[in-house]
Backbone as numpy.savetxt, mean C-alpha at the origin, in Angstrom:
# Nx Ny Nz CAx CAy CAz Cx Cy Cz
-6.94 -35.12 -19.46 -6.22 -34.57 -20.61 -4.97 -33.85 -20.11
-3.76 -34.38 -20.72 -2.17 -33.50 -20.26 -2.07 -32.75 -21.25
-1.59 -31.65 -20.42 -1.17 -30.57 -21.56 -0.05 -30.28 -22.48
0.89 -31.43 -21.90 1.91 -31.91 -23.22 1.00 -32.35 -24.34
-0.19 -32.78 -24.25 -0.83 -33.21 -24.83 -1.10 -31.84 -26.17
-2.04 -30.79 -25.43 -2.56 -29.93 -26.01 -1.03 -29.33 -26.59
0.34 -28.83 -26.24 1.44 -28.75 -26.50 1.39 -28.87 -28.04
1.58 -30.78 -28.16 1.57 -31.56 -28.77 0.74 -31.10 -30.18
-0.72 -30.80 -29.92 -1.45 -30.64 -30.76 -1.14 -29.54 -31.61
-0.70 -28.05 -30.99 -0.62 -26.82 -31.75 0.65 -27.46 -32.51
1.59 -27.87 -32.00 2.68 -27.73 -32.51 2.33 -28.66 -34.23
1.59 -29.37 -33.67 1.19 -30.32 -35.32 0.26 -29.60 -35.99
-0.26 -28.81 -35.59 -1.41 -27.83 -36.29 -1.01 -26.34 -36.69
0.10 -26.47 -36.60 1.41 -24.96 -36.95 2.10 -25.59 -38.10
2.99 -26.94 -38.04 3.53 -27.14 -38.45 2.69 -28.09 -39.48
1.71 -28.65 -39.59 0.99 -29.33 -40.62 2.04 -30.56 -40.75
3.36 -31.17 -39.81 4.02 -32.17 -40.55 4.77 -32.81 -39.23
4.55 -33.68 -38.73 5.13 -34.92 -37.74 6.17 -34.75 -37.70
6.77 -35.07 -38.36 8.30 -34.66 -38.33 9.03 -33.41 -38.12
8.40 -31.99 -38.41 8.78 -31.13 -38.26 8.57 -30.56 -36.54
7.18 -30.86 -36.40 6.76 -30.69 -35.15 7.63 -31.38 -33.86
7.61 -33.07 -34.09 8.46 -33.70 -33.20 10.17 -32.95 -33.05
10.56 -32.25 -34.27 11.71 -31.66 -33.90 11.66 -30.62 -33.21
10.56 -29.62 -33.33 10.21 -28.43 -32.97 9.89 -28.42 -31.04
9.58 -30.00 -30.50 9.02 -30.24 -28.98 10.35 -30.73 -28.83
11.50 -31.13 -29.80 13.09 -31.79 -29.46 12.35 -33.14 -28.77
11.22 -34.29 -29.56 11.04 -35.46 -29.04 11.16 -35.95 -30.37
11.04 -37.42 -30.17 11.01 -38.45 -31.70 9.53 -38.37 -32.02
9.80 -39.07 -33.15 8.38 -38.85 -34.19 7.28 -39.92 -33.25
7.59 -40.75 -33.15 6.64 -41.87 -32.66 5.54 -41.32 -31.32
6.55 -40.94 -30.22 5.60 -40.51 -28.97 4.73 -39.73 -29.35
5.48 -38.51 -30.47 4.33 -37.36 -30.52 3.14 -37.58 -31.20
3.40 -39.17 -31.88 2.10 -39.34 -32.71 1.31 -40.59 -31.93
1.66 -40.68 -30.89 0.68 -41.45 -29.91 0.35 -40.60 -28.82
0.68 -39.37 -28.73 0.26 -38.02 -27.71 -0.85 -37.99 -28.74
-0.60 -37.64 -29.68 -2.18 -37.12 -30.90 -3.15 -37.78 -30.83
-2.71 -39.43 -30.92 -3.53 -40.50 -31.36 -4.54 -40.62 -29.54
-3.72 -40.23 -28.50 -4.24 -40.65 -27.38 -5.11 -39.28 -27.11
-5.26 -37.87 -27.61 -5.91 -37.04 -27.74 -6.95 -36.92 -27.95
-6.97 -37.80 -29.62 -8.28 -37.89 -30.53 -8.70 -38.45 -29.49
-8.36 -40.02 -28.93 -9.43 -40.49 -28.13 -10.13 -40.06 -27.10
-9.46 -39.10 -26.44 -9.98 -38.82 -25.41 -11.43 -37.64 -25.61
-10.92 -37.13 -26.66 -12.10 -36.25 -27.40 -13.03 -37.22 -27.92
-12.87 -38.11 -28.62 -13.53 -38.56 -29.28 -14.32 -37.98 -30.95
-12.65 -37.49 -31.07 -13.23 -36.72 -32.47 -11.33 -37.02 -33.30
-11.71 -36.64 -34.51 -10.58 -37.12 -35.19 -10.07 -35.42 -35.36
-8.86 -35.17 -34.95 -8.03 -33.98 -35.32 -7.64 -33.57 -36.43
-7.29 -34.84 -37.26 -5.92 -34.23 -38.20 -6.60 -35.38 -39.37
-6.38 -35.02 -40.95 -6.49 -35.72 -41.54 -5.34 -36.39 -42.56
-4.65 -37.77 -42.18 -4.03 -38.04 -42.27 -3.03 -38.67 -43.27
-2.55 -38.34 -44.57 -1.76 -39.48 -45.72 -0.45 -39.37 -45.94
0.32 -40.26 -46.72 1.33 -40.54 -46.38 2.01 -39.43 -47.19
1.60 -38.27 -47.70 2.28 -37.13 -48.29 1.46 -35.44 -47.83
0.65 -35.82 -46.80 -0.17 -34.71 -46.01 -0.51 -34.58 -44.78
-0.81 -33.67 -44.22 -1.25 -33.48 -42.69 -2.16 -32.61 -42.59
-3.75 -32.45 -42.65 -4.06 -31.34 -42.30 -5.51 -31.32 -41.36
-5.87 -30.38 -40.69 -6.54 -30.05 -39.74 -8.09 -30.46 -40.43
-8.54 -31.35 -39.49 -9.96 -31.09 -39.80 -11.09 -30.09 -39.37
-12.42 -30.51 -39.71 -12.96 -29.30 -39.01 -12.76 -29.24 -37.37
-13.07 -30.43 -37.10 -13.31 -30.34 -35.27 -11.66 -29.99 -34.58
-10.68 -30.51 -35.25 -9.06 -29.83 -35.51 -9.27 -28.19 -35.53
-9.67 -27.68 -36.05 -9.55 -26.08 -36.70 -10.55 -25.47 -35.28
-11.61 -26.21 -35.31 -12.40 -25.48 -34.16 -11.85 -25.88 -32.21
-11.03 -27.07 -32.41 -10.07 -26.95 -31.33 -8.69 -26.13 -31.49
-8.44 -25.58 -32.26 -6.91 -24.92 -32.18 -6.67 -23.83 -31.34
-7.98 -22.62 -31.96 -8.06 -21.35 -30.83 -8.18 -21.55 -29.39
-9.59 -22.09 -28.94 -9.43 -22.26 -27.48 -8.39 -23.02 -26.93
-7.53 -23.97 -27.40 -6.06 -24.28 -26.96 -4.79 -23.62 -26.94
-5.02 -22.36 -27.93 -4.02 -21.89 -27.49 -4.33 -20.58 -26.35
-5.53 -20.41 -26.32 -5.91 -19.45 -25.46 -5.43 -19.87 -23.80
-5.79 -21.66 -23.74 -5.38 -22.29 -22.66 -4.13 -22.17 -22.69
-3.08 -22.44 -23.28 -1.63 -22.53 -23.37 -0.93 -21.16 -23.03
-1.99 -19.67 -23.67 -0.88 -18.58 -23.13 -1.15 -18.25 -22.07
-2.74 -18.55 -21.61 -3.33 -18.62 -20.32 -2.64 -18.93 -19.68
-1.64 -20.15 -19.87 -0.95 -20.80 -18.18 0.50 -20.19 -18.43
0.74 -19.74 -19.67 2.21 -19.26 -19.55 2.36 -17.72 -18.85
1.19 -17.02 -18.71 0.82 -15.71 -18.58 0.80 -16.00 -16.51
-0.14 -16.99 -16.20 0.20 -17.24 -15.10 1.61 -17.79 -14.51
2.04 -18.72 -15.56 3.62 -18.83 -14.84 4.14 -18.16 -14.24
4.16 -17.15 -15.37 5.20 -15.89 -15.40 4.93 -15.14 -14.05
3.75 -14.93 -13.83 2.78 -13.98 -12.85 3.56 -14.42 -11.47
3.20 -16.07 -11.07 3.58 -16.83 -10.32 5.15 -16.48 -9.99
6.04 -17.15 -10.76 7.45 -16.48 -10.55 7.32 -15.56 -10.27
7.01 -14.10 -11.18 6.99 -12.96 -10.45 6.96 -12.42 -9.29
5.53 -13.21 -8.32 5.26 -12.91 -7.42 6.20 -13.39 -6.19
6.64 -14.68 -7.02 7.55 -15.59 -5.94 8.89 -14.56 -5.70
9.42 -13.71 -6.84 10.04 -12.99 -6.33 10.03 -11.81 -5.96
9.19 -11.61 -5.39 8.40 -10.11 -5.16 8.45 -9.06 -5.94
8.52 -9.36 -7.59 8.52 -8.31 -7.98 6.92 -8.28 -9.15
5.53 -9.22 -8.04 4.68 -9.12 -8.52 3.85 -9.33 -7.50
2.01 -8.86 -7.25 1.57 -8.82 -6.19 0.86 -7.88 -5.40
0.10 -7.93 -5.03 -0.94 -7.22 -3.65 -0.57 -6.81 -2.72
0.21 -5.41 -2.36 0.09 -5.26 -1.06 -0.84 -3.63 -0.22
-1.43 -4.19 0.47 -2.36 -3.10 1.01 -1.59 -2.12 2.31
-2.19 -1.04 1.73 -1.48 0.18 2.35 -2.26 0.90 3.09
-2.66 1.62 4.52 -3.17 2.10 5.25 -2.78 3.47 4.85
-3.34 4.78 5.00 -2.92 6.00 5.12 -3.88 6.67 5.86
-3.66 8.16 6.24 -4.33 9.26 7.04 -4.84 9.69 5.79
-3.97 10.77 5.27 -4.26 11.42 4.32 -3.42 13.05 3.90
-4.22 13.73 4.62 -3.23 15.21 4.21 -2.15 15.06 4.90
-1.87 14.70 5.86 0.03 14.59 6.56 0.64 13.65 5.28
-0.12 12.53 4.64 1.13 11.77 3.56 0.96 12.20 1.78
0.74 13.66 2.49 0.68 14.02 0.78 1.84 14.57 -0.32
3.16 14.19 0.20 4.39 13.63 0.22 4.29 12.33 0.02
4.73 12.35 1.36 5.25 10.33 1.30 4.74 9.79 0.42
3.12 9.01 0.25 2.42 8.51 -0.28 3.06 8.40 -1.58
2.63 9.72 -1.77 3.06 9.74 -3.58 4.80 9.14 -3.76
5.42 9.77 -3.69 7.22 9.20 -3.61 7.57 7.86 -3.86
6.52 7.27 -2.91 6.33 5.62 -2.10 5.69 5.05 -3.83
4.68 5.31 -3.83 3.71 4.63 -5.08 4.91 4.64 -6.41
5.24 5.59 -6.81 5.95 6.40 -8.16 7.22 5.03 -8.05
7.66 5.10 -7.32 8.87 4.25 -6.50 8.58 2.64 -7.06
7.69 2.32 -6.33 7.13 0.82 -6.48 6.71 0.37 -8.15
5.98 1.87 -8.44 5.39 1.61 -9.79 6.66 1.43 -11.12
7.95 2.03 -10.98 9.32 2.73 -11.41 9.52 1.22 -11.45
9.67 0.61 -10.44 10.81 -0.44 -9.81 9.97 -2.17 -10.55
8.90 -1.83 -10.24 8.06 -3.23 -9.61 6.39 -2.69 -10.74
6.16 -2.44 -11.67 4.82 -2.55 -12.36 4.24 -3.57 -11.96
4.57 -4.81 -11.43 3.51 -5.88 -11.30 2.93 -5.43 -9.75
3.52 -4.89 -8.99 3.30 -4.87 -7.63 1.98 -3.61 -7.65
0.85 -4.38 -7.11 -0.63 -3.50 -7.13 -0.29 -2.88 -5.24
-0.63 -1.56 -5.54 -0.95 -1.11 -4.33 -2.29 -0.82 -4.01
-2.62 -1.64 -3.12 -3.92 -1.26 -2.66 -4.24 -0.14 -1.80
-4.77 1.07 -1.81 -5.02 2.04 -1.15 -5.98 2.25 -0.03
-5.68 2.18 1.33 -6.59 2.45 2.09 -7.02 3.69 2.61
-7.37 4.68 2.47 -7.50 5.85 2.43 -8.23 5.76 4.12
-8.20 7.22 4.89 -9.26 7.66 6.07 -8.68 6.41 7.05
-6.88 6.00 6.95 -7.21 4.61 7.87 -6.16 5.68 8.93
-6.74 5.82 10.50 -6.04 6.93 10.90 -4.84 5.87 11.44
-3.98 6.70 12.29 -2.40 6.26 12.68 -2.66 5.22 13.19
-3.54 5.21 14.62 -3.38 4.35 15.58 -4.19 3.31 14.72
-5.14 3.55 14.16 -6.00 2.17 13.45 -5.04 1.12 12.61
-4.69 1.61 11.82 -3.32 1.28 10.76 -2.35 0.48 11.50
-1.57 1.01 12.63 -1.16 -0.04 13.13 -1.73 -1.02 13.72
-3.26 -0.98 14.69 -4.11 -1.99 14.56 -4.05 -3.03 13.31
-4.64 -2.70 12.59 -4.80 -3.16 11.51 -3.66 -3.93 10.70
-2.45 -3.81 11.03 -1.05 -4.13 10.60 -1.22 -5.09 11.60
-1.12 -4.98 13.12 -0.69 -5.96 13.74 -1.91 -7.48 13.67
-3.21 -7.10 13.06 -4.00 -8.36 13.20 -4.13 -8.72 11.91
-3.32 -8.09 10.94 -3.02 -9.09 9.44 -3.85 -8.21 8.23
-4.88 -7.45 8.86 -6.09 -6.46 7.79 -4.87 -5.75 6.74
-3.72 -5.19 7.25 -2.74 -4.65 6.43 -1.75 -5.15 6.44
-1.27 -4.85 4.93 0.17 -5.33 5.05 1.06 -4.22 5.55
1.02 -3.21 5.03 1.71 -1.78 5.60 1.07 -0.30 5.64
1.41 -0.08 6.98 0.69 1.08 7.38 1.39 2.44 7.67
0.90 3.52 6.98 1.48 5.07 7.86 1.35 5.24 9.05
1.98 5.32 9.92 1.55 5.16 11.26 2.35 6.56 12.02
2.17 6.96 13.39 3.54 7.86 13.89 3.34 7.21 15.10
4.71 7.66 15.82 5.59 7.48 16.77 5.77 8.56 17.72
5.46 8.51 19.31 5.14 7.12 19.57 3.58 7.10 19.83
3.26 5.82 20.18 2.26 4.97 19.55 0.92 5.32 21.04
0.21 5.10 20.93 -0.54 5.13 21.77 -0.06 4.19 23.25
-0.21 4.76 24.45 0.52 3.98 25.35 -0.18 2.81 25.94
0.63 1.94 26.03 -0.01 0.55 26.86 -0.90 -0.06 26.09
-0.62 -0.26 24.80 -0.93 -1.21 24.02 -0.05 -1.75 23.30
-0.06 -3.18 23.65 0.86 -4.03 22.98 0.48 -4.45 21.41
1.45 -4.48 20.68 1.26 -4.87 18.90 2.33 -5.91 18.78
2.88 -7.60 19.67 3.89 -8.12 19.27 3.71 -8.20 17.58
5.37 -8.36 17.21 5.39 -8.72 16.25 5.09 -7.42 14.66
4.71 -5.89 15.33 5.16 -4.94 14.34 6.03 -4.52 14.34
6.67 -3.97 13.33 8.02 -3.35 13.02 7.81 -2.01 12.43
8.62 -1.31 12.39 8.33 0.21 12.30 9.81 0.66 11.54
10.15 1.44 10.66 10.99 2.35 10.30 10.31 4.00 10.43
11.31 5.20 10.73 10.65 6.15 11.12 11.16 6.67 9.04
9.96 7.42 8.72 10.61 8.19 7.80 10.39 9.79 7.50
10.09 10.46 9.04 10.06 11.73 8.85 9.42 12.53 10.17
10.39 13.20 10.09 9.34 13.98 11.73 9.10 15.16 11.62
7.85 15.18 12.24 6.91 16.52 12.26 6.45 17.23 13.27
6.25 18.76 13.82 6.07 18.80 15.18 4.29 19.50 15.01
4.15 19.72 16.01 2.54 20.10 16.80 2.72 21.62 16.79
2.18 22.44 15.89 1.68 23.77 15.66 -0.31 24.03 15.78
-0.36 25.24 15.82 -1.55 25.03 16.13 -2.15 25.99 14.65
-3.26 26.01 14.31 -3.94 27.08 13.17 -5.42 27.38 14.12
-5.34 28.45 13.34 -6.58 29.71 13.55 -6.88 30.64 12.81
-8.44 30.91 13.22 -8.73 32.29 12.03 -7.40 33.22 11.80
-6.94 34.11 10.77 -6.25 34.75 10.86 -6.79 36.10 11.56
-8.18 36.25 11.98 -8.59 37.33 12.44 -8.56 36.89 14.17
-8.08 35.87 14.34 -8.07 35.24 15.64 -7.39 36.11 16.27
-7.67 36.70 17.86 -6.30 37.88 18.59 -4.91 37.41 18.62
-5.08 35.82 18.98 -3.81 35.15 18.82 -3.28 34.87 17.65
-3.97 35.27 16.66 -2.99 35.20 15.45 -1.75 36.41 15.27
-1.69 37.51 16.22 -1.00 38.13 16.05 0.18 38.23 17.06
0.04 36.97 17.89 1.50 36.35 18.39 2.47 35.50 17.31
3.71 35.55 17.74 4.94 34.55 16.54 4.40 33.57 17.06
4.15 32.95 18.45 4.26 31.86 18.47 2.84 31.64 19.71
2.52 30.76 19.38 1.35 30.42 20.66 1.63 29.45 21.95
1.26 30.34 23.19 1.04 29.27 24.45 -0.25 28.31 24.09
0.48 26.89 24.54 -0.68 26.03 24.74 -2.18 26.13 25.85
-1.29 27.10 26.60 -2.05 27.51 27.83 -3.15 28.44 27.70
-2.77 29.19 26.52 -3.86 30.24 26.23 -4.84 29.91 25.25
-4.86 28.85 24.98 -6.01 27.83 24.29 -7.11 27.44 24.73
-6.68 27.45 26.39 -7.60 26.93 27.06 -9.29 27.53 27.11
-9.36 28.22 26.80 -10.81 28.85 26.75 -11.56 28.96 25.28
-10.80 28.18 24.36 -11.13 28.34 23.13 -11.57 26.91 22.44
-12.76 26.98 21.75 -13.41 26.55 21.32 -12.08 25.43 20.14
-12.08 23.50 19.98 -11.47 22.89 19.29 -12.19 22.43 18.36
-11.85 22.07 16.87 -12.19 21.09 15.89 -10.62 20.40 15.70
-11.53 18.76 15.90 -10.76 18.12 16.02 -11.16 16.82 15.23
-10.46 15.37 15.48 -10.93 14.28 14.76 -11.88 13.85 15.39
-12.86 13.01 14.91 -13.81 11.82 15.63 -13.47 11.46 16.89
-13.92 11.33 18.09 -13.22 10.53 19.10 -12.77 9.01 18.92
-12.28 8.11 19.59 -12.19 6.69 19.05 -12.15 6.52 17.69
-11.74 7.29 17.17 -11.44 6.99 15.33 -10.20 6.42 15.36
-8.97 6.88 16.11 -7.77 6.14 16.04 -6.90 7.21 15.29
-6.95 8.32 15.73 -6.33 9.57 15.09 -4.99 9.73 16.31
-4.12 9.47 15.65 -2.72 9.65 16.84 -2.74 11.72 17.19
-3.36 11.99 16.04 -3.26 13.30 16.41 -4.02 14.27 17.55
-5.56 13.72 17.34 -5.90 14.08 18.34 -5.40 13.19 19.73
-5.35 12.41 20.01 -4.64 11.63 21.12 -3.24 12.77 22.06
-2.25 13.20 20.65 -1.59 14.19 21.22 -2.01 15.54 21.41
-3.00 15.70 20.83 -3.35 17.18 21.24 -4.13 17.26 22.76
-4.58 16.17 22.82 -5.07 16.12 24.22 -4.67 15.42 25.48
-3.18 14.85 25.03 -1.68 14.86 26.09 -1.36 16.72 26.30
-0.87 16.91 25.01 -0.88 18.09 25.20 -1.22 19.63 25.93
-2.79 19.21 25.50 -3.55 20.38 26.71 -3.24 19.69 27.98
-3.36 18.62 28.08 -3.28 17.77 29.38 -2.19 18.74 30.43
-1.18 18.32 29.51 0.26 18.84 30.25 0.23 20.87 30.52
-0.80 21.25 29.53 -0.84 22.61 30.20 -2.14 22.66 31.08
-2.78 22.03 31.19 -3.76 21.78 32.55 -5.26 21.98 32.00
-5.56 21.63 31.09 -6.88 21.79 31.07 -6.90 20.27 29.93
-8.38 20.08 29.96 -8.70 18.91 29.02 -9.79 20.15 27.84
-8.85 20.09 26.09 -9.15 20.96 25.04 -11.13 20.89 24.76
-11.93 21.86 24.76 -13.20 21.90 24.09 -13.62 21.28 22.84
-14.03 20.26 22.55 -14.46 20.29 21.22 -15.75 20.45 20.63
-15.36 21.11 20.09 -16.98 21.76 19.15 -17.76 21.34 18.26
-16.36 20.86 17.52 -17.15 20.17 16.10 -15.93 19.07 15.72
-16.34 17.78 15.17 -15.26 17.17 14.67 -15.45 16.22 12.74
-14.56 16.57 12.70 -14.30 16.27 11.36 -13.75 15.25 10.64
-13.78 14.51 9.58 -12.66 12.82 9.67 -11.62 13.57 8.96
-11.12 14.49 8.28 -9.40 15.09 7.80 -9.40 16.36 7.66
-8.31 16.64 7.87 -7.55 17.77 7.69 -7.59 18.76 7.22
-8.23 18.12 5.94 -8.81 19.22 4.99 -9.93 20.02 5.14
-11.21 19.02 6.10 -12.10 19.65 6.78 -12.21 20.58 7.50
-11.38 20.25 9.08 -11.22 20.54 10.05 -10.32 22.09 9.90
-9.07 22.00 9.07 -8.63 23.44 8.59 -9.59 24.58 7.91
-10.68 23.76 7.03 -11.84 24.96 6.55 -12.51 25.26 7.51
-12.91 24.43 8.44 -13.71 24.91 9.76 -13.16 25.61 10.93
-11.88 25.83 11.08 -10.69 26.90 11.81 -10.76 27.75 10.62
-10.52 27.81 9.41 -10.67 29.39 8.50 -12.11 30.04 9.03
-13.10 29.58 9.01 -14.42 29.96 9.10 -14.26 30.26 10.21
-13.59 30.03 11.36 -14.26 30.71 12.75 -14.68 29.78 13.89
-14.62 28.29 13.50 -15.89 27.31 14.29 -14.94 27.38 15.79
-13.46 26.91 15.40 -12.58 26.91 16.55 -11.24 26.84 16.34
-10.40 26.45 16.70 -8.93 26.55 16.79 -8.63 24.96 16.77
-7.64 24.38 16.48 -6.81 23.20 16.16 -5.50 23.06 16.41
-4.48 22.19 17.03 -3.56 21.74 16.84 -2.93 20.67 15.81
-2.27 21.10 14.73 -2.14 20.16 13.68 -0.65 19.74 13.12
-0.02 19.26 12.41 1.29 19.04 12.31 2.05 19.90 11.19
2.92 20.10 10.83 3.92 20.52 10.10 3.62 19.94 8.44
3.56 18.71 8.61 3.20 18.27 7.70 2.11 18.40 6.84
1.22 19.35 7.23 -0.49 19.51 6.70 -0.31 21.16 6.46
0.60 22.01 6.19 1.03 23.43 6.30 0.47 23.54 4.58
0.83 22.23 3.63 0.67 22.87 2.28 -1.34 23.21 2.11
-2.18 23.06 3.15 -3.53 22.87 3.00 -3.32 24.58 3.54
-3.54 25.48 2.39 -3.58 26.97 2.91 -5.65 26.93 2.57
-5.45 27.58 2.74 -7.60 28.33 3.38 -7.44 29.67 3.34
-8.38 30.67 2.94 -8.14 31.94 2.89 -8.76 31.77 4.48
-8.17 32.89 4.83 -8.54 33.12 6.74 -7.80 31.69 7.35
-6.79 31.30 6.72 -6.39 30.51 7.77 -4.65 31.13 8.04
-4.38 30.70 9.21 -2.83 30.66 9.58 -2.56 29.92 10.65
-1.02 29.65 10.39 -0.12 28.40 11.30 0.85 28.96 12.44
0.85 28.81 13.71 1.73 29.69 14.33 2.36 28.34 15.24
4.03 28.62 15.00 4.64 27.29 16.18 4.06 27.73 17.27
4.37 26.29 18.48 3.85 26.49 19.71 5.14 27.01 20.15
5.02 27.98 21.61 5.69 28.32 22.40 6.17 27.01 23.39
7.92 27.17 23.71 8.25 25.96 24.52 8.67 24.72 23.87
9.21 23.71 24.56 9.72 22.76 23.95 8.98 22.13 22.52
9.41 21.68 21.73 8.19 21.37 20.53 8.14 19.81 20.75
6.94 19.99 20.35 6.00 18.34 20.37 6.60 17.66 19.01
7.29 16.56 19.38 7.56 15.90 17.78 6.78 14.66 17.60
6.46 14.54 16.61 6.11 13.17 16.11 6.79 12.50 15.12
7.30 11.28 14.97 7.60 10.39 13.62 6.90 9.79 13.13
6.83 10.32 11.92 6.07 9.18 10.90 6.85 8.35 10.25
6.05 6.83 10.01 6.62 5.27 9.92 6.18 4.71 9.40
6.69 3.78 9.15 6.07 2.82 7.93 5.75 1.43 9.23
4.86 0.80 9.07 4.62 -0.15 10.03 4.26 -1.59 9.17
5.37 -2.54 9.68 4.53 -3.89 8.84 4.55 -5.12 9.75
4.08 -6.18 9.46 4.15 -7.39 10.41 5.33 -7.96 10.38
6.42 -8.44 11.10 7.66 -9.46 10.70 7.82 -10.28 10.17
6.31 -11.00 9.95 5.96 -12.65 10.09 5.08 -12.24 8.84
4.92 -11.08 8.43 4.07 -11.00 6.85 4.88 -12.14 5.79
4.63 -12.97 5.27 5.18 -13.57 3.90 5.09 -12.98 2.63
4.34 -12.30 2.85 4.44 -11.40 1.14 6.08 -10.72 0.47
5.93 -11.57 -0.44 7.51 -10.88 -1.04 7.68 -9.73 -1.73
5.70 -9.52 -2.35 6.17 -7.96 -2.92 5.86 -6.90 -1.68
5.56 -7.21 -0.70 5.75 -5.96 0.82 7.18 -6.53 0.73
7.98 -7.05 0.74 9.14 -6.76 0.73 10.22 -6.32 0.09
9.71 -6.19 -1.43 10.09 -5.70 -2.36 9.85 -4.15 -1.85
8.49 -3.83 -1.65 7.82 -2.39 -1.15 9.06 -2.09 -0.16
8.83 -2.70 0.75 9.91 -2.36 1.84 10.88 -1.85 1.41
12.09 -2.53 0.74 12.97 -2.46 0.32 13.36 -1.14 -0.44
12.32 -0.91 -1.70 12.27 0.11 -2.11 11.95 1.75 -1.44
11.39 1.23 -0.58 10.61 2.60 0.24 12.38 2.68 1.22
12.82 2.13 1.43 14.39 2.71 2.03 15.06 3.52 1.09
15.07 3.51 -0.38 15.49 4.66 -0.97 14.61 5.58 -1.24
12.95 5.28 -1.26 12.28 6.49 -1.67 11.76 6.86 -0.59
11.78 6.54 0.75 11.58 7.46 1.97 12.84 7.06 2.85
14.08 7.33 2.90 14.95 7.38 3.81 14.38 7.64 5.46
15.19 6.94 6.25 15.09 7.52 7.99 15.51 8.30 7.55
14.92 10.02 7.97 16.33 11.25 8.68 17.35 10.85 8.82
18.85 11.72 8.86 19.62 11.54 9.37 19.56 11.94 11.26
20.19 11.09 11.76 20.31 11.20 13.25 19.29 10.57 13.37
18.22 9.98 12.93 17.33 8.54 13.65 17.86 7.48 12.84
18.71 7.20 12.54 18.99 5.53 11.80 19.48 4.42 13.19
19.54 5.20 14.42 19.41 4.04 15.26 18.19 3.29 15.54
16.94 4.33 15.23 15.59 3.67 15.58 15.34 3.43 13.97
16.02 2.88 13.08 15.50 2.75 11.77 14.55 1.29 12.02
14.60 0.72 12.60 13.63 -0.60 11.66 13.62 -1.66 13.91
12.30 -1.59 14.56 12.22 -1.94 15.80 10.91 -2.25 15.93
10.62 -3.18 16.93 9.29 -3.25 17.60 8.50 -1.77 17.65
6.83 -1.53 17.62 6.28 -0.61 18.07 6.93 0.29 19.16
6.66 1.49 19.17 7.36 2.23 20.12 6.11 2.64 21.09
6.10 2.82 22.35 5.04 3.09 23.37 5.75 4.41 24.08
4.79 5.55 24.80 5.72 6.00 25.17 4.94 7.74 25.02
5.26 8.52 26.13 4.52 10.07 25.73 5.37 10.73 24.29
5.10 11.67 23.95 5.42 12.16 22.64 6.89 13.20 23.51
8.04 13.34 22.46 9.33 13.59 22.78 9.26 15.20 22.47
């Protein structure tokens, strides 16, 4: 059965008249009444009842009309969808995040896409940490990931791409009844005897990774006591007392009664956060995303040379 066919049929079952209909498809009278005639047969039921001053629907006519046109907006509804998607301004694309560091971005990013692009579904991956995300980007699981910079060392990701869209540095929090809470600023060095909450090990948390370059570089490897999967945790468990944390700039709006943020003493630890996607992704609405996320998360000014490059490897700057 062709669906010029079914076409064919509403248009004679709207118009109740051959002639009106055949003008209405812009064909001659004759084809459209051997589209009908080749219909009935194929059903094996008579449509239309036929005289030389009438046209009208029979029963098995009347009880085919609805489900045909249901088929007909059905495929026009997909057309549309189809084009859409073909031009990326319709479509699936899945998004990796941490969590409390993109409680900014995230939102900006979504509002943006949703503003621009309503057909474009974002899929939310929530708890997906930095280093996983770009995993996950480079073996196809994501289309685009929050990720920071730089990346865990001596692992290769051919074929990701990265824009930076914001940098954040390495502060540490503690009880506010902590002794060191009543320095401006904290040695990394004087950490050393103090109890950490931190992420999961092997979770793929870029953060803990730097916090324990970090102690590294002031000579001890950090305690951990207790560990937590976010931010939000791990800061209630430094209000309470459990231990002390190194955390980013970006996680400052998560206040805790008994908690406080003090910069580190000495050069500051930066990190960039990035958007990470495959080169070789085909999806046109991640590129639509893309596209859009350059006005709703700009590079900084003074990184638009590292705006858009292979993974970056490399100790933290």
């Amino acid at each position: 059965m062709e669906l010029r066919y079914l076409a064919a049929f509403v248009a004679v079952a709207e118009e109740l008249h051959f002639g009106r209909a055949a003008k209405r498809l812009r064909m001659a009278q004759p084809p459209l009444s051997q589209q009908i005639r080749q219909l009935e047969r194929e059903l094996d039921v008579q449509l239309f009842a036929r005289s030389t001053r009438s046209v009208r629907l029979t029963g098995a006519g009347e009880a085919f009309l609805g489900p045909v046109r249901t088929v007909l907006a059905d495929l026009e509804a997909a057309t549309r969808l189809a084009r859409a998607a073909g031009r990326g301004e319709a479509g699936r694309v899945s998004v990796g995040f941490a969590g409390a560091s993109s409680h900014t971005t995230l939102p900006r990013l979504t509002r943006a896409v949703r503003t621009a692009h309503p057909g474009i579904e974002l899929v939310m991956r929530g708890q997906t940490y930095a280093n996983r995300a770009l995993d996950e980007v480079a073996e196809g699981g994501l289309d685009l990931g929050f990720v920071r910079l730089p990346v865990r060392p001596h692992v290769e990701r051919p074929g990701v791409r990265t824009r930076v869209i914001a940098e954040e540095r390495l502060i540490c929090a503690l009880a506010s009844d902590h002794p060191l809470a009543r320095h401006e600023r904290i040695e990394v060095a004087d950490l050393a005897a103090e109890p950490f909450v931190s992420f999961p090990a092997n979770a793929g948390s870029s953060l803990r990774d730097v916090t324990f370059r970090t102690c590294e570089r002031a000579g001890y490897l950090p305690r951990v006591v207790q560990e937590a999967p976010d931010s939000y945790t791990i800061l209630a468990l430094v209000a309470m007392g459990v231990g002390v944390t190194l955390t980013l700039t970006s996680c400052t709006h998560i206040q805790q009664t008994g908690l406080v943020y003090r910069p580190l003493a000495g050069d500051p630890v930066v990190l960039r956060s990035a958007l990470a996607w495959r080169a070789d992704n085909p999806s046109a609405a991640l590129r639509s995303v893309l596209d859009i996320a350059r006005d709703a998360l700009p590079t900084p000014r003074g990184r638009t040379e590292a705006a858009e490059r292979g993974a970056e490897t490399g100790p933290p700057t």
